[in-house]
N, CA, C and O atoms as a CHARMM CRD file, in Angstrom:
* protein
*
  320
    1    1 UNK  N    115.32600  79.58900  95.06500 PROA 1      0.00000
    2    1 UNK  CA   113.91700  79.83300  95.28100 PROA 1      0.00000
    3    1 UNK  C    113.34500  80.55900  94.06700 PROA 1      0.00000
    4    1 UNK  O    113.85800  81.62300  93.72200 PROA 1      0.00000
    5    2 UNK  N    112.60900  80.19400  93.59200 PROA 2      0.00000
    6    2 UNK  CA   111.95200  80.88900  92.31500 PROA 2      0.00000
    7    2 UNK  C    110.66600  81.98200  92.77500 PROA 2      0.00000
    8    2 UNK  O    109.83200  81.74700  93.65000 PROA 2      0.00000
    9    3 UNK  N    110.73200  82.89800  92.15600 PROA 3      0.00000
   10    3 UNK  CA   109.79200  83.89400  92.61800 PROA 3      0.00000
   11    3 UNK  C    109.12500  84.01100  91.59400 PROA 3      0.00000
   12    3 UNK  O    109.48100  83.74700  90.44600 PROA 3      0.00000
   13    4 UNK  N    107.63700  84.60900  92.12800 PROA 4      0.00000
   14    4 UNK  CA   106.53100  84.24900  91.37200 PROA 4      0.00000
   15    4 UNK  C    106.17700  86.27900  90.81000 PROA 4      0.00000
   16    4 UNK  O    106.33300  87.13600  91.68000 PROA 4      0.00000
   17    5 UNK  N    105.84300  86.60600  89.71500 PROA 5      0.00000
   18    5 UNK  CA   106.01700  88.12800  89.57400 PROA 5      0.00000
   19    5 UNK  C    104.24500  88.31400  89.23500 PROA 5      0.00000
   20    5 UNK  O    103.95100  89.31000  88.57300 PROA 5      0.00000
   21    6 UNK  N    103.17600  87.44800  89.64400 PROA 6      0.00000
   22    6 UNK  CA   101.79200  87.38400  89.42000 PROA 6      0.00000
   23    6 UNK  C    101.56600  88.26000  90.33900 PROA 6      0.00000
   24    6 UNK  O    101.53700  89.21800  89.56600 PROA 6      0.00000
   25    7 UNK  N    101.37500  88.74600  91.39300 PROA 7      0.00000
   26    7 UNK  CA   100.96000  89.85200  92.17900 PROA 7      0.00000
   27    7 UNK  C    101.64100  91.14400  91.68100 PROA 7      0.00000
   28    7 UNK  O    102.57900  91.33600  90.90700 PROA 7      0.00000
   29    8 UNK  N    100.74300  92.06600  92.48100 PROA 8      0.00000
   30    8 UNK  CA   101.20300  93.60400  92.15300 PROA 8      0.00000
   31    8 UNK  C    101.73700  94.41700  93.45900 PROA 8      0.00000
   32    8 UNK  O    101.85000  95.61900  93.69800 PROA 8      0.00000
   33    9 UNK  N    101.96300  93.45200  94.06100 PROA 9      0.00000
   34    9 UNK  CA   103.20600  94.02000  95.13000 PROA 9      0.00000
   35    9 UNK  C    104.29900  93.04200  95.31900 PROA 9      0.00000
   36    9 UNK  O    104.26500  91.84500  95.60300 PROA 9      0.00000
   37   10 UNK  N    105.46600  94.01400  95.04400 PROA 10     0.00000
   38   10 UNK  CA   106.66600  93.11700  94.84000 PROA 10     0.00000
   39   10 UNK  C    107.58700  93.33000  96.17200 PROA 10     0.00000
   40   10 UNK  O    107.76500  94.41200  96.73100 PROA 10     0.00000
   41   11 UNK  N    108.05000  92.26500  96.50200 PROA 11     0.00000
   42   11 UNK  CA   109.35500  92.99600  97.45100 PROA 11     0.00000
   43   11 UNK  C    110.73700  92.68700  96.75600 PROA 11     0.00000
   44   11 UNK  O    110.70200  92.11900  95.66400 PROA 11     0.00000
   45   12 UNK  N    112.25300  93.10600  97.45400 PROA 12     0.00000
   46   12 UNK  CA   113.20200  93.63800  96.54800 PROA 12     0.00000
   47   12 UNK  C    113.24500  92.70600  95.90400 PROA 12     0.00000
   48   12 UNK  O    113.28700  92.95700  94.69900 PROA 12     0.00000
   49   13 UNK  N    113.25900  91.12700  96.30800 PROA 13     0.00000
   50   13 UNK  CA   114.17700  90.01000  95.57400 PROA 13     0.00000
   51   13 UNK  C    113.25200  89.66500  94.54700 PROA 13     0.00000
   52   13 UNK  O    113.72500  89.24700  93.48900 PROA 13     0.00000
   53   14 UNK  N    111.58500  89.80000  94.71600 PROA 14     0.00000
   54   14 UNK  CA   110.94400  89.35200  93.33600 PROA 14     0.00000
   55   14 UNK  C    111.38300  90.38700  92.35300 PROA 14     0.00000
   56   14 UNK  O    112.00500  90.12600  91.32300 PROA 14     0.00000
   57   15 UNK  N    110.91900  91.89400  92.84200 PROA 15     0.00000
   58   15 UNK  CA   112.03400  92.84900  92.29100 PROA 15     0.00000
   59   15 UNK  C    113.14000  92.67100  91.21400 PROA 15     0.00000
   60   15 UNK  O    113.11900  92.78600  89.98800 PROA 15     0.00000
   61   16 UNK  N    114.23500  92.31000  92.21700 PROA 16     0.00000
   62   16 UNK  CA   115.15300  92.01100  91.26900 PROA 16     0.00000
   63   16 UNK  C    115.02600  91.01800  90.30500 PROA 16     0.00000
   64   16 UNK  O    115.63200  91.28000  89.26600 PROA 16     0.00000
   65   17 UNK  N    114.42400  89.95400  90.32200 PROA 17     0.00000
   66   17 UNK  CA   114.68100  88.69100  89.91400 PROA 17     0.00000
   67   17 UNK  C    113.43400  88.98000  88.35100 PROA 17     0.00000
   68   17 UNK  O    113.73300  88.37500  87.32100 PROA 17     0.00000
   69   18 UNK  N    112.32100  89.76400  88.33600 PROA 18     0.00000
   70   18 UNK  CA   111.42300  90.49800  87.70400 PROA 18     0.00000
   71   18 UNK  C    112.41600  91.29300  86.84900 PROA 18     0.00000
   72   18 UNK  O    112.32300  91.02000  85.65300 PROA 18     0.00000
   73   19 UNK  N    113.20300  92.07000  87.11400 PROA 19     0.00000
   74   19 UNK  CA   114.39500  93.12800  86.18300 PROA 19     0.00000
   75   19 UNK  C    115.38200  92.33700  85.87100 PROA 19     0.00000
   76   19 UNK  O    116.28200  92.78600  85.16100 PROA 19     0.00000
   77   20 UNK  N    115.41700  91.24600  86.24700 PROA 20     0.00000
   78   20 UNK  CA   117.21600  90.98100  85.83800 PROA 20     0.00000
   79   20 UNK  C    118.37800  91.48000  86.30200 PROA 20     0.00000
   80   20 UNK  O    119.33000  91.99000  85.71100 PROA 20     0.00000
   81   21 UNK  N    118.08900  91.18200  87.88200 PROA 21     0.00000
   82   21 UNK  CA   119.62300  92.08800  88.47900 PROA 21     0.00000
   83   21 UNK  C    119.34400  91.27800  89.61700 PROA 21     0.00000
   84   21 UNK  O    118.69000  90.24200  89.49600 PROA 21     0.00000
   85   22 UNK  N    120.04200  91.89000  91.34300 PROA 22     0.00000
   86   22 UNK  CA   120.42200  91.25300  92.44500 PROA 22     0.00000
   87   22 UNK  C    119.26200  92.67300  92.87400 PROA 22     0.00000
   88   22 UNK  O    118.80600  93.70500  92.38000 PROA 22     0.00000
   89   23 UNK  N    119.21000  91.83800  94.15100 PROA 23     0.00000
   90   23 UNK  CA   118.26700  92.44300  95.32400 PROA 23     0.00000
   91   23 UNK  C    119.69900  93.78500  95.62700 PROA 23     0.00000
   92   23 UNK  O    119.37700  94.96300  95.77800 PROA 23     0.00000
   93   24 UNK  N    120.83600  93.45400  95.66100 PROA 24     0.00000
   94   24 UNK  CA   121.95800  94.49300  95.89500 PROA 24     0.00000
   95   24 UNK  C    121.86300  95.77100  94.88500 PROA 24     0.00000
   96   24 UNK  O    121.56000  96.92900  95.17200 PROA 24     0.00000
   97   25 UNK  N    122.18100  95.26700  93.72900 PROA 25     0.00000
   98   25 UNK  CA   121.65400  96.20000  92.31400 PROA 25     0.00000
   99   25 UNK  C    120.01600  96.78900  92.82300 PROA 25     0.00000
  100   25 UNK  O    119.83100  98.00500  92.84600 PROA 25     0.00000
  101   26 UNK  N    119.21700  96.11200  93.09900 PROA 26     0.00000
  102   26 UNK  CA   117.55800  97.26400  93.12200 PROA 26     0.00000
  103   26 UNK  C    118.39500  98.25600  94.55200 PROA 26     0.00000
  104   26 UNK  O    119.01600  99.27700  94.25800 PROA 26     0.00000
  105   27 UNK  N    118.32300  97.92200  95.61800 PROA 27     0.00000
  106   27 UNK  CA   119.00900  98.44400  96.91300 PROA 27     0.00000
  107   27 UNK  C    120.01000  99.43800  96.21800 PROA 27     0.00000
  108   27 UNK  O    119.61700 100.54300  96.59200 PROA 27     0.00000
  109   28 UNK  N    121.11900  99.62200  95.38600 PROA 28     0.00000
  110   28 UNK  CA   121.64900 100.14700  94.75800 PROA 28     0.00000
  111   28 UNK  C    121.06400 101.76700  94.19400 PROA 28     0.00000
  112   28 UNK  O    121.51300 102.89300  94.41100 PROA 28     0.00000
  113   29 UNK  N    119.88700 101.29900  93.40100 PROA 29     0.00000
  114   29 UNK  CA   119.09300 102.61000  92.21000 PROA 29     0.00000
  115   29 UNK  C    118.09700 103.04300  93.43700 PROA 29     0.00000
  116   29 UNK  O    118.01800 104.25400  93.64400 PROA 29     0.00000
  117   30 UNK  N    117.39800 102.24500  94.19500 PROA 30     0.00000
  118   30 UNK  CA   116.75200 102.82700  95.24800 PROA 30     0.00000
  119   30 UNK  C    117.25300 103.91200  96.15200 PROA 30     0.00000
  120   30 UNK  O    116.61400 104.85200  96.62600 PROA 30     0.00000
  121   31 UNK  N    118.92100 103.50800  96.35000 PROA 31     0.00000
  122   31 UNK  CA   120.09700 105.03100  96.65000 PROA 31     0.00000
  123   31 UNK  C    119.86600 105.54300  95.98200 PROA 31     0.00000
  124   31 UNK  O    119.01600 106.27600  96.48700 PROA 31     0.00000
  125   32 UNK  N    120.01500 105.92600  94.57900 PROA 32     0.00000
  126   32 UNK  CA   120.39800 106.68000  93.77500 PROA 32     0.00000
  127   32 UNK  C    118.91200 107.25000  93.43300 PROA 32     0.00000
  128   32 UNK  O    118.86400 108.24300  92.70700 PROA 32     0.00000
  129   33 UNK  N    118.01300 106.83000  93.78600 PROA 33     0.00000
  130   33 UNK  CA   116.14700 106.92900  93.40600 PROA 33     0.00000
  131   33 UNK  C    115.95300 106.76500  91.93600 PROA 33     0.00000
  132   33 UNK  O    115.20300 107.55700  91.36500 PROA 33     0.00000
  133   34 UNK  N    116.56300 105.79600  91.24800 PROA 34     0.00000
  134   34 UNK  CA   116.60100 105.98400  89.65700 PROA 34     0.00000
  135   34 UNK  C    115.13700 104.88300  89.65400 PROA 34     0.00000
  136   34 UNK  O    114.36900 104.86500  88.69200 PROA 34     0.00000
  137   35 UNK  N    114.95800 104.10400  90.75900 PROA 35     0.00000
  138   35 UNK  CA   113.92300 102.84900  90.17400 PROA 35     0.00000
  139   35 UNK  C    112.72400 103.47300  91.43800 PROA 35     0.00000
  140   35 UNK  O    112.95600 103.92000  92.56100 PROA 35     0.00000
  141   36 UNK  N    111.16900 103.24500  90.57800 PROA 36     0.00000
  142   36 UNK  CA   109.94800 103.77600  91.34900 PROA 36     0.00000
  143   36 UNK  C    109.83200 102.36600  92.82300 PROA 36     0.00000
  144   36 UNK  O    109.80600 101.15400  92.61000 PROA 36     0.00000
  145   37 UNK  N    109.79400 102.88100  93.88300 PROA 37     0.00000
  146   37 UNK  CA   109.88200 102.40800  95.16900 PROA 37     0.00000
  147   37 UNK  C    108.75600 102.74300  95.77100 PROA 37     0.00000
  148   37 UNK  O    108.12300 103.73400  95.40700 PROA 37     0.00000
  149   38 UNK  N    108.26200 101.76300  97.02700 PROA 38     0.00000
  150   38 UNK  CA   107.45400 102.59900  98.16200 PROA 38     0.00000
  151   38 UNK  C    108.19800 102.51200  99.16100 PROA 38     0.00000
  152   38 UNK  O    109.42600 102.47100  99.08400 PROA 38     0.00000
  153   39 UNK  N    107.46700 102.46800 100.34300 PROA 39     0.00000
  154   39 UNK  CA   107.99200 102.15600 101.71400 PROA 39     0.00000
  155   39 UNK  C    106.52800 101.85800 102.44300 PROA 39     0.00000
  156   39 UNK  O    105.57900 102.63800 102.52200 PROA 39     0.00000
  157   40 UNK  N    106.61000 100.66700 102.89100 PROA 40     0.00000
  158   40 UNK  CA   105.39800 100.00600 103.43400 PROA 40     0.00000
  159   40 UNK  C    105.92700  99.51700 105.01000 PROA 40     0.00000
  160   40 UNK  O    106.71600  98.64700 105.37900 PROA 40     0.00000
  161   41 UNK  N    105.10900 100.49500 105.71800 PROA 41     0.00000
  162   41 UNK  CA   106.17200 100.52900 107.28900 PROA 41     0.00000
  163   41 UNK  C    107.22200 100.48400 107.21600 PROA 41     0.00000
  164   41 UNK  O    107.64700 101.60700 106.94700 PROA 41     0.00000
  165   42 UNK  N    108.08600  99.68300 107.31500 PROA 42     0.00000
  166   42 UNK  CA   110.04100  99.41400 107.33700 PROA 42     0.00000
  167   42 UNK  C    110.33200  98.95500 105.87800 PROA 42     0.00000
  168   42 UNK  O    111.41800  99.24200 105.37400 PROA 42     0.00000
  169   43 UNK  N    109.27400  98.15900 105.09500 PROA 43     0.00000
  170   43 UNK  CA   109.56600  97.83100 104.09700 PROA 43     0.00000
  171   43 UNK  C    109.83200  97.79000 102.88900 PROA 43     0.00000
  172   43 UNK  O    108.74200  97.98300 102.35000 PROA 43     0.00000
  173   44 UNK  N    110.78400  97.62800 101.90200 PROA 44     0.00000
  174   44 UNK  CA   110.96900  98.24800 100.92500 PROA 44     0.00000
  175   44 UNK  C    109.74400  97.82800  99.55200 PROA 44     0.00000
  176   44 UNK  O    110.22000  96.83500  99.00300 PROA 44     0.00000
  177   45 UNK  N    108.78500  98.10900  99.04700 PROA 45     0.00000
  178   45 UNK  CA   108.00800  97.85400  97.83500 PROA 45     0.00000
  179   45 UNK  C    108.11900  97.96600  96.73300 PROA 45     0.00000
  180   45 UNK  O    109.08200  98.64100  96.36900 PROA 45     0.00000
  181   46 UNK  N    107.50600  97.56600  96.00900 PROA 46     0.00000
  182   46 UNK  CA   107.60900  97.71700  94.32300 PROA 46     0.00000
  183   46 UNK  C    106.16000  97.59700  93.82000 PROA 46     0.00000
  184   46 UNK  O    105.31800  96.80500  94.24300 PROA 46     0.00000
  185   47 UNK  N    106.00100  98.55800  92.80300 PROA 47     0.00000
  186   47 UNK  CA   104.24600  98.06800  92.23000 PROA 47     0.00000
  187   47 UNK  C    104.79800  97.39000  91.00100 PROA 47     0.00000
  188   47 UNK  O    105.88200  97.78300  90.56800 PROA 47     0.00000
  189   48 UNK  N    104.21500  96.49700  90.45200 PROA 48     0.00000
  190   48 UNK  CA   104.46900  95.72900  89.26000 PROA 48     0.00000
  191   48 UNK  C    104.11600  96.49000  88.36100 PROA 48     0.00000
  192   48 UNK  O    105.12000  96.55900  87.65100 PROA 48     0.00000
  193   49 UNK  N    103.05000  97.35500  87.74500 PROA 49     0.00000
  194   49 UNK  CA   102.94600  98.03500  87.18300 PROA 49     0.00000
  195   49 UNK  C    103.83100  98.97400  86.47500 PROA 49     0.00000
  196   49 UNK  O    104.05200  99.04400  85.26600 PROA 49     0.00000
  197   50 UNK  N    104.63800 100.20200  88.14500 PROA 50     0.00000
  198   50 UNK  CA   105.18800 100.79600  87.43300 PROA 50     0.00000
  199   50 UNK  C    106.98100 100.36600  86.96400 PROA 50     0.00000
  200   50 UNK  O    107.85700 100.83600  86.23900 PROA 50     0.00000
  201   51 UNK  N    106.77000  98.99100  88.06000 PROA 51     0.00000
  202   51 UNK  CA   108.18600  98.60700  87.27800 PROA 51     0.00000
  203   51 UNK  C    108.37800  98.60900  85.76800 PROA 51     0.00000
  204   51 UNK  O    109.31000  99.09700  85.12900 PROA 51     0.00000
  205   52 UNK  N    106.71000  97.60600  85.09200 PROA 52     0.00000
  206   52 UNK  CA   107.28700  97.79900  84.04200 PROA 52     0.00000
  207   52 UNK  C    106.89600  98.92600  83.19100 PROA 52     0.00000
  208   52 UNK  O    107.02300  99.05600  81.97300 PROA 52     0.00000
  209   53 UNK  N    106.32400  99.82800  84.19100 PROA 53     0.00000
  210   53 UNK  CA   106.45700 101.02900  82.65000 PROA 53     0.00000
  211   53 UNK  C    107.70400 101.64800  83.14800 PROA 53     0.00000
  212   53 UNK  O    107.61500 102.54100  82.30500 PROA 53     0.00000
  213   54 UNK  N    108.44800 101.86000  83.58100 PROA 54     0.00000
  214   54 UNK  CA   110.18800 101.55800  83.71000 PROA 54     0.00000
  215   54 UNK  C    110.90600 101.52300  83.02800 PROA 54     0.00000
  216   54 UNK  O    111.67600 102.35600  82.55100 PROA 54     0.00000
  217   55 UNK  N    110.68100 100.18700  82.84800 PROA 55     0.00000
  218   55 UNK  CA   111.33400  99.22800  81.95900 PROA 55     0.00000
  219   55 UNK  C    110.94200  99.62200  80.31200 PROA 55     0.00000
  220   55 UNK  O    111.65700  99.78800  79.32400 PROA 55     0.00000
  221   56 UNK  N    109.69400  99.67500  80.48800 PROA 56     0.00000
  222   56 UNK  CA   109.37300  99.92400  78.68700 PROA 56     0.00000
  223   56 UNK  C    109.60900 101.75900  78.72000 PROA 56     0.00000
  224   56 UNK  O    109.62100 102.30000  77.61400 PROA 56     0.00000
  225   57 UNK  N    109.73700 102.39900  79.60600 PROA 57     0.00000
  226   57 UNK  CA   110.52400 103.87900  79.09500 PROA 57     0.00000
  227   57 UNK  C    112.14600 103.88400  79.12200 PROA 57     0.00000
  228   57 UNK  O    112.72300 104.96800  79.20700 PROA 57     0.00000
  229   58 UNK  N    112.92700 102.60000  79.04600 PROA 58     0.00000
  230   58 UNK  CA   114.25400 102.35400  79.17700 PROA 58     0.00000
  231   58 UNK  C    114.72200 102.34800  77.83400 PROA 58     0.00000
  232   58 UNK  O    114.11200 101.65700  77.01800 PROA 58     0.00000
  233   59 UNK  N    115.88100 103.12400  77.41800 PROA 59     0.00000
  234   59 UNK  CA   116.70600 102.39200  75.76600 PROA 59     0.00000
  235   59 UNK  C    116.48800 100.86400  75.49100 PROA 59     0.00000
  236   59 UNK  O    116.19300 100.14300  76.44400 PROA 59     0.00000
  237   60 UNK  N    116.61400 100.35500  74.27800 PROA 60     0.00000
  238   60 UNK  CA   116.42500  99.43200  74.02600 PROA 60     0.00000
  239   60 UNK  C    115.47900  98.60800  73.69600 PROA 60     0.00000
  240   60 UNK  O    114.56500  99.42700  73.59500 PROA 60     0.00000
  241   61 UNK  N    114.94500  97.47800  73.41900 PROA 61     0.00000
  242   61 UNK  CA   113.88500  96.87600  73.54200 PROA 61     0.00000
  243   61 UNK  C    112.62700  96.76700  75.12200 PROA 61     0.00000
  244   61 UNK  O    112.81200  96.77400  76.33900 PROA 61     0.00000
  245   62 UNK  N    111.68300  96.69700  74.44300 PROA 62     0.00000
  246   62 UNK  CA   110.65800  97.07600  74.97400 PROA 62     0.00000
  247   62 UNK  C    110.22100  95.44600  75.88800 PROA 62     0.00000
  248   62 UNK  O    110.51700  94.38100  75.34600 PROA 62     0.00000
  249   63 UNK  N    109.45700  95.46200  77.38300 PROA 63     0.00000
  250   63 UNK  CA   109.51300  94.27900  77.81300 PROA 63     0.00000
  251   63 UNK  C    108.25800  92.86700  76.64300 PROA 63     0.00000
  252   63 UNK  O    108.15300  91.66000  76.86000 PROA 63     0.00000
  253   64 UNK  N    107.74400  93.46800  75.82100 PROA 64     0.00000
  254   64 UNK  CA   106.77200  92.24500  75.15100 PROA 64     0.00000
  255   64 UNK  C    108.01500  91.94800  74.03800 PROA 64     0.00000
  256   64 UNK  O    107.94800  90.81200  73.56900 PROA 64     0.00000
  257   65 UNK  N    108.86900  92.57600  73.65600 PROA 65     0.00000
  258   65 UNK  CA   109.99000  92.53500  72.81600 PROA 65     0.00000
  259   65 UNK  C    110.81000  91.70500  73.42800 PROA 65     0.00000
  260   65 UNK  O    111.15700  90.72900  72.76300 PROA 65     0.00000
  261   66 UNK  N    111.34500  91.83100  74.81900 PROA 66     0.00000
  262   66 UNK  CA   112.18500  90.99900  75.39500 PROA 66     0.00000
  263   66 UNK  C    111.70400  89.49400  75.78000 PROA 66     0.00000
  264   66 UNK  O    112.42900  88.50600  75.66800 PROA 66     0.00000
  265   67 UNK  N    110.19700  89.47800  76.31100 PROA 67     0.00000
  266   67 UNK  CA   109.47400  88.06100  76.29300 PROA 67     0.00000
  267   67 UNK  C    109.43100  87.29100  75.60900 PROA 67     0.00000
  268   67 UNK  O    109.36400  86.10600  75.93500 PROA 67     0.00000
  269   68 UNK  N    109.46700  87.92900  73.83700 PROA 68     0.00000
  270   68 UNK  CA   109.41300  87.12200  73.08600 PROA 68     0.00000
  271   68 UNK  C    110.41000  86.88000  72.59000 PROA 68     0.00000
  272   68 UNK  O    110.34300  86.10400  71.63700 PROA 68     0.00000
  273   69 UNK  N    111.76400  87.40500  72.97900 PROA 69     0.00000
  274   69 UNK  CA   112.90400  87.04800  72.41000 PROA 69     0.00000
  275   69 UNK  C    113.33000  85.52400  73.58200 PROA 69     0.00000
  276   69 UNK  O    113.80700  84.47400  73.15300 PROA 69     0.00000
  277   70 UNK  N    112.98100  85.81500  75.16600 PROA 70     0.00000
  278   70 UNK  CA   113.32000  84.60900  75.80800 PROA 70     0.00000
  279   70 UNK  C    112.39600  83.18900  75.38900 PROA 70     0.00000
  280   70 UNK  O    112.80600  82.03200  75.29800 PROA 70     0.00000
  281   71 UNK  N    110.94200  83.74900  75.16500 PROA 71     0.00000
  282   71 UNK  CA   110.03000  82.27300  74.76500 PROA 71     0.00000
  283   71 UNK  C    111.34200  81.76600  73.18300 PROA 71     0.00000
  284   71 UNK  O    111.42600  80.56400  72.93400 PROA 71     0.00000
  285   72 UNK  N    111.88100  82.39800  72.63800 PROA 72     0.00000
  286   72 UNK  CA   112.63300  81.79900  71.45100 PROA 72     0.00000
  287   72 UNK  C    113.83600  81.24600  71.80000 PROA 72     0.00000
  288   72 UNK  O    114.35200  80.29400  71.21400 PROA 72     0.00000
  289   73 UNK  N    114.38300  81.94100  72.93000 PROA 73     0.00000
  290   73 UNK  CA   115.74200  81.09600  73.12700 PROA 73     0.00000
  291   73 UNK  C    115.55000  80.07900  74.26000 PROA 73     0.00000
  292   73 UNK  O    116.42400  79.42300  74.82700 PROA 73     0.00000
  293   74 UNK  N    114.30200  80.08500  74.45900 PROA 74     0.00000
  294   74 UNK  CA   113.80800  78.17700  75.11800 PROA 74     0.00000
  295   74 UNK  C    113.64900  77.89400  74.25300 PROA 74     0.00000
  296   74 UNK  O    114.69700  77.43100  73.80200 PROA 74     0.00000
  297   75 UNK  N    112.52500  77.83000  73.25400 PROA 75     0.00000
  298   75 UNK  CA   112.26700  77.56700  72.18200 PROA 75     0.00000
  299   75 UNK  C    113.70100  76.90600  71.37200 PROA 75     0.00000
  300   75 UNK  O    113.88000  75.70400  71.17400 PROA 75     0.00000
  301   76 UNK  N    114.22000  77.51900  71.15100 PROA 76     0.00000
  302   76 UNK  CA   116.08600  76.98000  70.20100 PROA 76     0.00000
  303   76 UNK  C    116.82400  76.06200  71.56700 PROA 76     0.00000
  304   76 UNK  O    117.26300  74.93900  71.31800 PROA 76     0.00000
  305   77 UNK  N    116.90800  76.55300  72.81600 PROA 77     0.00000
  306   77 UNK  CA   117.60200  75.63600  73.67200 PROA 77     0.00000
  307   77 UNK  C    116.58100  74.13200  73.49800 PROA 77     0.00000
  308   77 UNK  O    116.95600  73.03500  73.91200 PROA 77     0.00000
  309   78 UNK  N    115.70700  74.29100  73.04100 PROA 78     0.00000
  310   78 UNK  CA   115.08400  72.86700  73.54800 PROA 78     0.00000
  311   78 UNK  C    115.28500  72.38500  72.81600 PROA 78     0.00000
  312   78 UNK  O    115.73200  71.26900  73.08000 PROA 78     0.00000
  313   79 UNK  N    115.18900  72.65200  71.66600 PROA 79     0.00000
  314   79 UNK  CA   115.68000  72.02100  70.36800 PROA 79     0.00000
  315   79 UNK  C    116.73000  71.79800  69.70600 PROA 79     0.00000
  316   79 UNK  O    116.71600  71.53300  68.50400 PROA 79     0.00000
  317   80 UNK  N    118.12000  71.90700  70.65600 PROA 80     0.00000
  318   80 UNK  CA   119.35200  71.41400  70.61000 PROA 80     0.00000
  319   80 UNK  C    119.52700  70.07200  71.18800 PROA 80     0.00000
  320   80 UNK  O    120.63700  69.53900  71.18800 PROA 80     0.00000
């Protein structure tokens, strides 16, 4: 199932699939409270927003850094 990351409320699996990990892995840091969460009645949330300022306060490359490294390796896969 492909998930769509255009809205600004996420649940775990767009979540995960948005970071690059398993709905188990977000469920995981949500123990540990390392990743920004809500709770919407029973449910677990995500704002898109602060996922990715998250992500861009993480080591490493930054997420417009990482976009443009995947548009290139379609970019080279297609052209094999």
């Amino acid at each position: 199932m492909t998930r769509s990351f255009s809205g600004d409320l996420l649940d775990v699996a767009t979540a995960a699939a948005l970071l690059g990990t398993t709905p188990k892995g977000i469920r995981a840091r949500i123990a540990r409270r390392t990743i920004p969460f809500k709770r919407l009645g029973g449910r677990l949330v995500f704002l898109r927003h602060e996922l990715e300022s998250f992500v861009e306060n993480l080591d490493g490359c930054s997420v417009s850094e990482a976009r443009v490294n995947l548009e290139n390796r379609t970019i080279y896969k297609g052209a094999a």
